[in-house]
Each structure stands twice: as structure tokens, then as C-alpha cells.
N, C-alpha and C positions, 0 to 999 in steps of 0.2 A: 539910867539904871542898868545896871549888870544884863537883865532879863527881856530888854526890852529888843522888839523884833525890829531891826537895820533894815530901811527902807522899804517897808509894806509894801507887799504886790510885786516886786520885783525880782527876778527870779523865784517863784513860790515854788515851784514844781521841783525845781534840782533841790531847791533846799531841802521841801519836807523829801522827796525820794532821798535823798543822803542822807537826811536824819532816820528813818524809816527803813533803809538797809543797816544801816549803824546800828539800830539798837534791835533789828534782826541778827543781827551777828554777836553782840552783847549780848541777847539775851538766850542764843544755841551754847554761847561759852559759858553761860551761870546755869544753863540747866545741866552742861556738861557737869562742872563743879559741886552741881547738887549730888548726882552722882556718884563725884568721888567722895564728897565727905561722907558719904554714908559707910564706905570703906574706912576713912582714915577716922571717924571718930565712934569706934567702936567701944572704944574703951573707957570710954564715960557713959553715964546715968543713962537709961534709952528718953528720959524727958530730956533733959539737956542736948543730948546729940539730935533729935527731931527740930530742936528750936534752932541750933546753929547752924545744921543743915538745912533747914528752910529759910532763916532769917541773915544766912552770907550772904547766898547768890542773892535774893532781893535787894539787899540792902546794894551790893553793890551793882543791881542792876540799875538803881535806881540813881546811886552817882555817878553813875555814868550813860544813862540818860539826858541828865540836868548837863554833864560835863558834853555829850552831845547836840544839847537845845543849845548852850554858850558858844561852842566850836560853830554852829552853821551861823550863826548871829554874829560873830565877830566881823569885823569892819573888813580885813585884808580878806577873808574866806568866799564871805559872803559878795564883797564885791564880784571875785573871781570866778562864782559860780552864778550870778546876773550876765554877767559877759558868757562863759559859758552858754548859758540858756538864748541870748541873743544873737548866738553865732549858732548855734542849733536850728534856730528859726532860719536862717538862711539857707543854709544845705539845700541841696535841688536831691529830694530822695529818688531814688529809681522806681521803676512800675513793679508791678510784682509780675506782671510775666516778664520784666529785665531779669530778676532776681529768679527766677525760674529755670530759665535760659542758660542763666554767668551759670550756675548752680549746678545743674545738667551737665555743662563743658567741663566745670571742675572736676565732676567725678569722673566723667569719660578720661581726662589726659591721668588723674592719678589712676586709672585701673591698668590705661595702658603703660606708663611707668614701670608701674607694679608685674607686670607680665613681662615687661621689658627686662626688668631688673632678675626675676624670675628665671627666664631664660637665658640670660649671660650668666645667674650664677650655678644652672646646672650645663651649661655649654664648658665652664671651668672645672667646674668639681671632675666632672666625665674627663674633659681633656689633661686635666694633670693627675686623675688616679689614671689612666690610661699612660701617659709618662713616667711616672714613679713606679707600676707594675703592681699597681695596689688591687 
């Protein structure tokens, strides 16, 4: 069947998060659209423009939901995001005071960067209005 879920248990987690972002972001664009039809169908009946403007975005939140449960459940997808999630399980994650540390350095070298950068570009500006007699 079209509906049915491609190897139970395996990768569950990427799947539902990828369906579960997916139709957070379908569902930010249909309330966006709700929105605008409020704008753009001014011009009919105020019954009629409440029903299209509440019954677009649903309707098509909701094909494209079903077309989101299909997309994670296909055979090439869903393979790819099992391996995914298997290669995830591997990863050796860092401590949090590694990431505290890497995190720390990072901002130290872009400040100094940034001062560095700073200072050569008013070391220039000064020495060529100084040359140009500005």
C-alpha cells in the first residue's frame, strides 16, 4: 500500500523529525497565505472569502502533509535517512566543556580579528587622508 510505513523502527527519529519540520514549515507558509487571502479576496461575499480563506491553507496543509507522510516513507528516502541515523549513532560527540573551550577560542580569535581589521583600517584611512591632504 502507498501509506504503509518502509521498515518499522528504523530510522524513526529522522523520519518523524523530518516529517515534523516539514509540515512546520507547511504549516508557517499556509498560515502565511491565510493571511494574504484576506487581502486578496476582498472582493467577494464576507461568507465566501472566510471559507476560502480558512479552507485554502488547510486544505492544502493538509496535501501536503499526506504528500510529506509519502516523501519520508518512500523506499530511496527513507533508506537514506536509516543510514543517516546509523551514522549519527556513531559520531564520538565532544564534552560540553570541549564545546565550551572550542567556543571561547572562537570568539577570542574573531574579536581579535575584528580589532585587527579595525586598526589597519583606520591606520589607512589616516595615512592616505594624510597623503591626499584631505
Amino acid at each position: 500500500m502507498a501509506f504503509d510505513i518502509y521498515k518499522r523502527g528504523q530510522g524513526k527519529y529522522t523520519r518523524l523529525g523530518s516529517f515534523f519540520a516539514g509540515a512546520i514549515i507547511v504549516g508557517a507558509g499556509c498560515w502565511k497565505l491565510y493571511g494574504k487571502l484576506d487581502v486578496w479576496l476582498a472582493g467577494l461575499p464576507k461568507e465566501w472569502a472566510l471559507w476560502v480563506s480558512t479552507l485554502a491553507p488547510v486544505g492544502l496543509f493538509v496535501v501536503l502533509a499526506v504528500f510529506l507522510l509519502w516523501l519520508v516513507n518512500k523506499v530511496s528516502v527513507a533508506d537514506f535517512m536509516i543510514a543517516a541515523e546509523g551514522e549519527m549513532k556513531k559520531v564520538s560527540w565532544s564534552s560540553r566543556q570541549e564545546i565550551a573551550v572550542s567556543t571561547f577560542i572562537v570568539i577570542v580569535v574573531v574579536v581579535l580579528v575584528a580589532v585587527l581589521l579595525g586598526v589597519t583600517d583606520i591606520t589607512f584611512r589616516t595615512f592616505f587622508s594624510w597623503i591626499l591632504g584631505g
